[in-house]
Backbone as numpy.savetxt, mean C-alpha at the origin, in Angstrom:
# Nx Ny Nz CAx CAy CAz Cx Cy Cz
-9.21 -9.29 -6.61 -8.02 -10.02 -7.01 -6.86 -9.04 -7.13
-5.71 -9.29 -6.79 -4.79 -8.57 -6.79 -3.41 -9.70 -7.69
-2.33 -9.15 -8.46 -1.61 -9.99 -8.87 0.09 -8.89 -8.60
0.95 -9.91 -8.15 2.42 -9.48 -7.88 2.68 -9.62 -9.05
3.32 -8.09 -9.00 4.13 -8.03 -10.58 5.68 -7.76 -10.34
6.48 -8.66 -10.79 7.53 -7.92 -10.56 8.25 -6.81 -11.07
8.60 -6.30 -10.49 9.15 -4.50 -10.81 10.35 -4.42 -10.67
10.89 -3.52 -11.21 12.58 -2.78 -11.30 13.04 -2.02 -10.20
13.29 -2.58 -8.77 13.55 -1.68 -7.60 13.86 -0.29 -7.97
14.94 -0.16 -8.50 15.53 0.95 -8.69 14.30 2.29 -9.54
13.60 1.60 -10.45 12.31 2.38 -11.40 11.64 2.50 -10.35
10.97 1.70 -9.29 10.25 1.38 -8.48 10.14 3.04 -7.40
11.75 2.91 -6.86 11.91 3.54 -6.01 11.65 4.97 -6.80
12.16 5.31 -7.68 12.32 6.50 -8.43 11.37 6.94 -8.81
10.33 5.78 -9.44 9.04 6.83 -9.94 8.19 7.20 -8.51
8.61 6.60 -6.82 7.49 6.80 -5.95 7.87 7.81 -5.38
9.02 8.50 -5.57 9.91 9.45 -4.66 9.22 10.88 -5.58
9.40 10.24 -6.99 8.69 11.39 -8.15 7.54 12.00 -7.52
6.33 10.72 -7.45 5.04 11.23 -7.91 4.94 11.78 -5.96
5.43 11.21 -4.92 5.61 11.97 -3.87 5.97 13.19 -3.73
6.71 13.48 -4.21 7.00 15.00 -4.70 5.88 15.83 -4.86
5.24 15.32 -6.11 4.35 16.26 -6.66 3.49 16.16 -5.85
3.09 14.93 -5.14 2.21 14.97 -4.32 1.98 16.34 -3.09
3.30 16.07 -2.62 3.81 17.44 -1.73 3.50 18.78 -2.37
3.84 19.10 -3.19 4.13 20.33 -4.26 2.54 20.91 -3.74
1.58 20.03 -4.29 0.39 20.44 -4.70 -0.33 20.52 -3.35
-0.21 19.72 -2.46 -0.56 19.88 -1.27 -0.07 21.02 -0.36
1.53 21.80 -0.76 1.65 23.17 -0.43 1.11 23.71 -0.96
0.80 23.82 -2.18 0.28 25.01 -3.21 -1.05 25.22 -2.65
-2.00 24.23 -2.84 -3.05 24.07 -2.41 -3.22 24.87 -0.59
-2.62 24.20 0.18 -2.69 24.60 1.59 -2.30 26.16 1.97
-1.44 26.30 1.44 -1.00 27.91 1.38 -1.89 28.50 0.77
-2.14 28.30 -0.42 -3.06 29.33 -1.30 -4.24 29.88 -0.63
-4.97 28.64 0.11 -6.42 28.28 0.14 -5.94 28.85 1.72
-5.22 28.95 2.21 -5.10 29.61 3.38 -4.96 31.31 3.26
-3.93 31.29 2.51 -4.05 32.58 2.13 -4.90 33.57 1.72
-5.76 33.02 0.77 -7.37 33.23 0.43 -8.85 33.69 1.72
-8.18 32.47 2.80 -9.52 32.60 3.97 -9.05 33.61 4.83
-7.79 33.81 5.11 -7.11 34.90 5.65 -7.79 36.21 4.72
-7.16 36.59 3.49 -7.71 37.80 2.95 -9.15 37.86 3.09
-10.02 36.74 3.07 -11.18 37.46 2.43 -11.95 37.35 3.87
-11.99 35.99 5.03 -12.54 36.35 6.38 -11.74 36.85 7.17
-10.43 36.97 7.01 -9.54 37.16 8.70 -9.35 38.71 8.65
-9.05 39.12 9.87 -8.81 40.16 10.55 -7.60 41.07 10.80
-7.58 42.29 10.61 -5.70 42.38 10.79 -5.56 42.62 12.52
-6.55 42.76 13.18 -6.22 43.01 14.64 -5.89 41.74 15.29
-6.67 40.71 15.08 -6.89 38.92 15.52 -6.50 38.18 15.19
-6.35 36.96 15.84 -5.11 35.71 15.25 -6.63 35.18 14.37
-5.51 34.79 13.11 -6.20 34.45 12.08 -5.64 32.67 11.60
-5.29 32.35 13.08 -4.92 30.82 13.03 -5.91 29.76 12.41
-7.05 30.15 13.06 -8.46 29.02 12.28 -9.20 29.41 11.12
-8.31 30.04 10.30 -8.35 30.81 8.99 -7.54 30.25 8.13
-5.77 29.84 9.17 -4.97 29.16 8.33 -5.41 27.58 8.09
-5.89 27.14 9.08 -5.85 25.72 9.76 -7.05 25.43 8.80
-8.42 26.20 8.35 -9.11 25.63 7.32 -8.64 25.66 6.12
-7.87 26.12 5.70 -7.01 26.57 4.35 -6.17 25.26 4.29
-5.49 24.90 5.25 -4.50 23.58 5.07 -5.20 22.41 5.16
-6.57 22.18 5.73 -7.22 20.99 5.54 -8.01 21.14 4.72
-8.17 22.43 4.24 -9.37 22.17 2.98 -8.03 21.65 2.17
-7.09 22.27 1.88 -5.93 22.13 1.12 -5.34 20.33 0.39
-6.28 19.59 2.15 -5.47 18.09 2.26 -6.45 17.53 1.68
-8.24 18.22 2.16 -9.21 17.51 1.82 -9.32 17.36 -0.06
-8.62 18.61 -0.83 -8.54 18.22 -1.88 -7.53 17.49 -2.90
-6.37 17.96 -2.19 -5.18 17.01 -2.58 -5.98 15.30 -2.61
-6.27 14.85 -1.25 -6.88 13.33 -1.27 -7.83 13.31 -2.42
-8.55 14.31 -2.81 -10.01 14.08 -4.02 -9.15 14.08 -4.91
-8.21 14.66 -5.62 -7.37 14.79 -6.61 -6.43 13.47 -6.52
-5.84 12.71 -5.04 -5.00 11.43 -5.82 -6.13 10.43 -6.26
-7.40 10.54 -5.62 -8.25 8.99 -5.15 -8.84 9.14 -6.93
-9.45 10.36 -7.39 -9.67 10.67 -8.29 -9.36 11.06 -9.99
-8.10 11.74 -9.53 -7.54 11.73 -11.03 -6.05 11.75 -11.00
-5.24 11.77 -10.30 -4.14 11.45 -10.00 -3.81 9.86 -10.16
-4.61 9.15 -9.26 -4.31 7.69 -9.48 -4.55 7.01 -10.71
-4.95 7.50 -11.99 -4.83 7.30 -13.22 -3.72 7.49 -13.65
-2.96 8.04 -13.43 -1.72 8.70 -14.26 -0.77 7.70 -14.17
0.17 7.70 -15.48 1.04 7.36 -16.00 2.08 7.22 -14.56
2.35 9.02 -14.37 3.13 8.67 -13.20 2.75 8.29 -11.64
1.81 8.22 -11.47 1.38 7.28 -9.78 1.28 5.89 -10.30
1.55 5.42 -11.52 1.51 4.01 -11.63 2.45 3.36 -10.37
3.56 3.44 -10.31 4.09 2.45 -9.21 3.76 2.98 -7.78
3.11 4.09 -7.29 2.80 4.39 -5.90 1.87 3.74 -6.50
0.63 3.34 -6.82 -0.53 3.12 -6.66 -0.47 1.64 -6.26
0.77 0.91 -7.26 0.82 -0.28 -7.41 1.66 -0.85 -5.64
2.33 0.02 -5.19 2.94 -0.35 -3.82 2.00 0.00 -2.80
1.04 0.82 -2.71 -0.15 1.32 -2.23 -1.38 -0.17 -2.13
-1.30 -0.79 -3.33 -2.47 -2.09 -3.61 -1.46 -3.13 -3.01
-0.37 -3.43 -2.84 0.64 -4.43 -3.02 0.40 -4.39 -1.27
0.93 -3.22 -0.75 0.58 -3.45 0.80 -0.65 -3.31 1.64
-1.52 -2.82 0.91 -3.05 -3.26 1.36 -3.56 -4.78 1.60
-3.39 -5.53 0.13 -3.31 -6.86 -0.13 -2.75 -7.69 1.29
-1.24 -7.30 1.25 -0.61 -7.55 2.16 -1.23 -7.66 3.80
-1.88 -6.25 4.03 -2.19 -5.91 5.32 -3.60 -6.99 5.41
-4.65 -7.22 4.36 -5.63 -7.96 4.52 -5.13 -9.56 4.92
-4.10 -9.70 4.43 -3.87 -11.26 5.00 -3.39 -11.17 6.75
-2.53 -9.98 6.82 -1.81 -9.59 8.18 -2.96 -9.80 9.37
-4.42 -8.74 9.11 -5.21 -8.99 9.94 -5.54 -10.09 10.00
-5.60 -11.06 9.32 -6.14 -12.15 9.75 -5.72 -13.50 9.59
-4.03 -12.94 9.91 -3.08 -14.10 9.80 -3.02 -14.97 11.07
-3.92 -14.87 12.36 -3.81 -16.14 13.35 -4.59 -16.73 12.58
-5.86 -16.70 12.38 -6.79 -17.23 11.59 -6.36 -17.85 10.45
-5.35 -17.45 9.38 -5.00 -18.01 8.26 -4.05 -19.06 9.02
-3.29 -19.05 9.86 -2.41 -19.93 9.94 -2.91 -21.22 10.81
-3.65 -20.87 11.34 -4.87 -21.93 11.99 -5.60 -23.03 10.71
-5.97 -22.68 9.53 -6.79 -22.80 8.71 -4.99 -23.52 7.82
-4.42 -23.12 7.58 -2.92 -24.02 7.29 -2.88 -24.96 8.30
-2.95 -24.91 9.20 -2.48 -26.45 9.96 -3.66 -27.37 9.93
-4.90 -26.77 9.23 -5.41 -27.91 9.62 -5.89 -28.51 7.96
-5.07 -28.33 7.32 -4.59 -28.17 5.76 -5.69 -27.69 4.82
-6.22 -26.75 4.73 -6.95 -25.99 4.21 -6.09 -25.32 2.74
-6.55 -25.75 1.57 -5.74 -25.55 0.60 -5.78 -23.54 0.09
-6.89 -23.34 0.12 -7.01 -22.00 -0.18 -6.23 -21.29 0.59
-6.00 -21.48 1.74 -5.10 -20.94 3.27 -4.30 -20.92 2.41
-3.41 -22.45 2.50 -2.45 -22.70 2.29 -1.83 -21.44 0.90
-2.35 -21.28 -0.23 -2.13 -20.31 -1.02 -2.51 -18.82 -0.54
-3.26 -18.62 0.21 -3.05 -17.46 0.44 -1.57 -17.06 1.63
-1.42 -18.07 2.49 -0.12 -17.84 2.54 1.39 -17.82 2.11
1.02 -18.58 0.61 2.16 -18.27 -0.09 2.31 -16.91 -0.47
1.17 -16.39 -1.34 0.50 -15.45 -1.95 1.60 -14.42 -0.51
1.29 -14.46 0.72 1.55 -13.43 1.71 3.08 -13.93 1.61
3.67 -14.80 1.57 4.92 -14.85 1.77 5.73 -14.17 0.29
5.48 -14.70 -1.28 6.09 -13.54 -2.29 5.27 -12.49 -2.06
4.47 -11.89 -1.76 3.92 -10.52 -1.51 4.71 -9.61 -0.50
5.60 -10.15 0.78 6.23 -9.94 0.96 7.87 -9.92 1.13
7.83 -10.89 0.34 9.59 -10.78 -0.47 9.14 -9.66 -1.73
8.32 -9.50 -2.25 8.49 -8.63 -3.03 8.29 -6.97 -2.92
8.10 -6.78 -1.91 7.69 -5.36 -0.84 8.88 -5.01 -0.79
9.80 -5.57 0.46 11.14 -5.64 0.78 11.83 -5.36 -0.45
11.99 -6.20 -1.53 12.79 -5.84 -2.53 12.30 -4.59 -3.03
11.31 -4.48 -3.13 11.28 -3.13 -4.18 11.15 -2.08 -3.07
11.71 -2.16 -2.26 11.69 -0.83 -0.62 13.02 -1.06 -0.59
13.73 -1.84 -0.97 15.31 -2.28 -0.84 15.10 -2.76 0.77
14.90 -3.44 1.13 14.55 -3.79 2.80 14.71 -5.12 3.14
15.79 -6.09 2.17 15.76 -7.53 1.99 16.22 -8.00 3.40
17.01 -7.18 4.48 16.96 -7.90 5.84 15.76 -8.38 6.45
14.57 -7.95 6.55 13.62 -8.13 6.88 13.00 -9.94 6.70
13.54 -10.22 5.32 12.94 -11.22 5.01 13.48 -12.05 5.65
14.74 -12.52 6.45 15.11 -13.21 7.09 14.27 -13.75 8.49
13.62 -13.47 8.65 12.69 -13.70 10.01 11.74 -14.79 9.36
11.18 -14.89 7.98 10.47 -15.78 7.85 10.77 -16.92 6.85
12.06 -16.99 6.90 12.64 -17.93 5.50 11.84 -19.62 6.23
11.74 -19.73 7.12 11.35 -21.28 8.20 10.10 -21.65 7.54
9.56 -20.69 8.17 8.07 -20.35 7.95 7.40 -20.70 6.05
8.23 -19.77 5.63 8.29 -20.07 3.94 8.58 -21.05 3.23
10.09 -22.01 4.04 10.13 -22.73 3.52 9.37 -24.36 3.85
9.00 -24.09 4.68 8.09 -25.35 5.39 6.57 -25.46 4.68
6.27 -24.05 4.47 4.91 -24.21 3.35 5.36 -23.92 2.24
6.06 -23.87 1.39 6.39 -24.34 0.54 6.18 -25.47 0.31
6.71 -26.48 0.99 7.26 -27.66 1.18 6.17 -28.43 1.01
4.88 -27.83 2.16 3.75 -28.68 2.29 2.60 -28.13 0.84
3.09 -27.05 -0.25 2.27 -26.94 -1.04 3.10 -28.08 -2.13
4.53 -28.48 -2.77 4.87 -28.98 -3.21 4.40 -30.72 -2.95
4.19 -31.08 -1.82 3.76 -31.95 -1.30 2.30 -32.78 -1.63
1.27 -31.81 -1.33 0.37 -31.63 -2.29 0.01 -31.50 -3.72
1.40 -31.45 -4.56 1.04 -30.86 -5.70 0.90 -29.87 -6.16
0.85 -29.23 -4.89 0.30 -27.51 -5.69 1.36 -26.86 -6.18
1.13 -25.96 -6.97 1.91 -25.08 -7.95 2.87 -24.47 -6.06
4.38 -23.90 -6.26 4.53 -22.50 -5.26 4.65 -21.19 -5.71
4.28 -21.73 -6.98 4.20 -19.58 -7.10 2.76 -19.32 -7.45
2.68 -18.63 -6.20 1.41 -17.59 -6.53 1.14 -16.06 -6.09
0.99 -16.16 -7.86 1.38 -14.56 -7.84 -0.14 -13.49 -7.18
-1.05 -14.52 -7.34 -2.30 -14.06 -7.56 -3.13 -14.12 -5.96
-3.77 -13.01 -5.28 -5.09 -13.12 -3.96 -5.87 -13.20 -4.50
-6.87 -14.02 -4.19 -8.51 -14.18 -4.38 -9.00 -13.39 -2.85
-10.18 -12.73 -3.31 -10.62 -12.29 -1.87 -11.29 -13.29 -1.22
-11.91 -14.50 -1.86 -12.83 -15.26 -1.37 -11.69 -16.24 -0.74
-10.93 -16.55 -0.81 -9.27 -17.16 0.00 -9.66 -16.46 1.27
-9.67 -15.51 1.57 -9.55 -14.72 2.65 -10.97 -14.75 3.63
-11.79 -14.96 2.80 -13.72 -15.25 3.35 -13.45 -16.36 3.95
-13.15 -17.44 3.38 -13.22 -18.93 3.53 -13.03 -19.10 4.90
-14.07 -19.98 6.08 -13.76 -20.50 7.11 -13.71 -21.86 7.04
């Protein structure tokens, strides 16, 4: 389950530019160091000591990734990368299998039907907090026509919330 929260573009943008940063920081520190290290202790002063550097910068990446997946993505500050990170994953799971979802809407399938709302504020709310609101213009038709047919039905149109089993459903 995933739920859209709405966020403060401006906080949004600021804390992801932050924790990117550090992200970088540590991934030089790391890559240099750990390069620098395989250089002194295996490389050579006569020989190119290129695949000396080149394990140093991927051991460098291989731990940076153990450090966000691991204890980084706890933190206070990767809260909003983590949260734009889940927000467009979410996103991308409906994307793959949006002929299919929209197939499963026409032939009025109610769970569809919400998971394509679900994809339509999931992506008005991307855009806004990326500042990228031109984008949304390509599907206002689209949005507002299921809308239309969830109001129609009865159904609630805001949904903030994916079920994964929405997405199982044939």
């Amino acid at each position: 389950m995933f739920r859209i929260e709405h966020r403060n573009p401006e906080h949004f943008r600021q804390q992801t530019r932050r924790s990117s940063l550090i992200l970088v920081l540590v991934f030089a520190a790391l890559g240099m160091g750990l390069s620098t290290l395989l250089v002194q202790v295996f490389g050579s002063p006569e020989g190119s000591n290129f695949r000396w550097n080149l394990a140093g910068v991927l051991l460098g990446l291989g731990i940076t990734l153990a450090l966000v997946r691991w204890v980084f993505s706890g933190q206070q500050w990767m809260e909003s990368a983590v949260y734009g990170w889940r927000l467009k994953r979410a996103l991308m799971r409906i994307t793959n299998q949006l002929h299919t979802l929209r197939a499963r809407v026409e032939a009025g399938d109610e769970q569809a039907l919400l998971a394509m709302r679900f994809y339509h504020l999931g992506l008005q709310e991307m855009h806004r907090l990326d500042g990228n609101t031109a984008e949304l213009l390509d599907t206002v038709a689209e949005r507002e026509a299921l809308r239309a047919q969830l109001l129609q039905r009865g159904l609630s149109d805001e949904q903030p919330v994916l079920y994964s089993d929405w997405l199982e459903a044939r």
